[in-house]
C-alpha positions in Angstrom: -11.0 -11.1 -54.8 -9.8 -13.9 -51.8 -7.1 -15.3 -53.4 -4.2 -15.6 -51.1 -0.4 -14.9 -52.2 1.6 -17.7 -53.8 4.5 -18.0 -51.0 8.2 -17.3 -51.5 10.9 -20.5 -52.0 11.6 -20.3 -48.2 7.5 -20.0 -46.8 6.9 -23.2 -49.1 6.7 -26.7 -47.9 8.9 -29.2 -48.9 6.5 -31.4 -50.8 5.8 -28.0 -52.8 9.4 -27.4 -53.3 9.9 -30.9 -54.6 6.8 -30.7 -56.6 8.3 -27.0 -58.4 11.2 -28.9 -58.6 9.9 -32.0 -61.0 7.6 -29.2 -62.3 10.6 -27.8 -64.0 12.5 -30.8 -64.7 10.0 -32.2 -66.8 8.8 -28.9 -68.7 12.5 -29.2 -69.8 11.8 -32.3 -70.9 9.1 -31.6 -72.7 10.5 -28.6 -74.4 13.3 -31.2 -75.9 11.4 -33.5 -76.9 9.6 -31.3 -78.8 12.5 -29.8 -81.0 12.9 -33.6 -81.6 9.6 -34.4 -82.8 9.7 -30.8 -84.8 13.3 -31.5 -86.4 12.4 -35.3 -87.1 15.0 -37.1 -85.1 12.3 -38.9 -82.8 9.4 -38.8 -84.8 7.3 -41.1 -81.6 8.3 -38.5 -79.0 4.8 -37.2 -79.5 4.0 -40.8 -77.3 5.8 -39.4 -74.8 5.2 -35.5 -74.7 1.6 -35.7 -74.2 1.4 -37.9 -70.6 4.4 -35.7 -69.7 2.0 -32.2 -70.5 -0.6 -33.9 -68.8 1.6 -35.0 -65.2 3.1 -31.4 -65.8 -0.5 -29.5 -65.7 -1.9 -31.7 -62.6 1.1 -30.8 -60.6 0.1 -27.1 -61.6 -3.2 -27.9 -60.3 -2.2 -29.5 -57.4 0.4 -25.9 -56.7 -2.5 -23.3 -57.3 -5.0 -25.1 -55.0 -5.1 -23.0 -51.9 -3.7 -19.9 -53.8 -6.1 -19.4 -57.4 -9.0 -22.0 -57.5 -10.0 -20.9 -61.2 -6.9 -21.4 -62.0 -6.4 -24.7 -60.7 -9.6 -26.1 -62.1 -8.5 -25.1 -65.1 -5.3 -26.8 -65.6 -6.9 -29.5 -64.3 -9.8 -29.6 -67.5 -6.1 -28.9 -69.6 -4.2 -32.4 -67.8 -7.8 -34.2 -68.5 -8.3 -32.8 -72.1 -4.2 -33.7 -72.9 -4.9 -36.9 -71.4 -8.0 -37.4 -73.5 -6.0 -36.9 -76.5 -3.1 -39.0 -75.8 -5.8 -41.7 -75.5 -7.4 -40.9 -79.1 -3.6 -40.9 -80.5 -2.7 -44.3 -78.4 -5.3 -45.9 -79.0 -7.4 -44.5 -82.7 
């Protein structure tokens, strides 16, 4: 179908490996803050989840670029639609 190969660790570029790198980083961050929202010790970490899912999806988007275009338009409509929401919750 076109699409290229996603590259190993060592073909990557730094800015890619730095990118993976704060990809992961803040997924785990996410993933706590959620067990803390869940088990009701920070009951406002929702405020702070959402703009991470979002920053978390672009830098997905930014990663599949050159490798899956559908792919990467599509966690770029998630990262807008997360945003969007985070908005509503802010702000209505």
């Amino acid at each position: 179908m076109g699409q290229k190969r996603m590259p190993s660790w060592n073909e990557k570029s730094t800015v890619d490996k730095i990118l993976q790198i704060v990809q992961i980083l803040l997924s785990g961050i996410v993933i706590l803050l959620c067990v803390l929202q869940m088990t009701g010790v920070w009951t406002g970490a929702v405020h702070v989840v959402e703009p991470l899912m979002a920053v978390v999806m672009l830098i997905m988007s930014w990663q599949y670029r050159n490798y899956n275009k559908l792919m990467s338009m599509f966690c770029l409509a998630v990262a807008v639609f997360v945003t969007s929401a985070a908005v509503k919750i802010f702000f209505f």
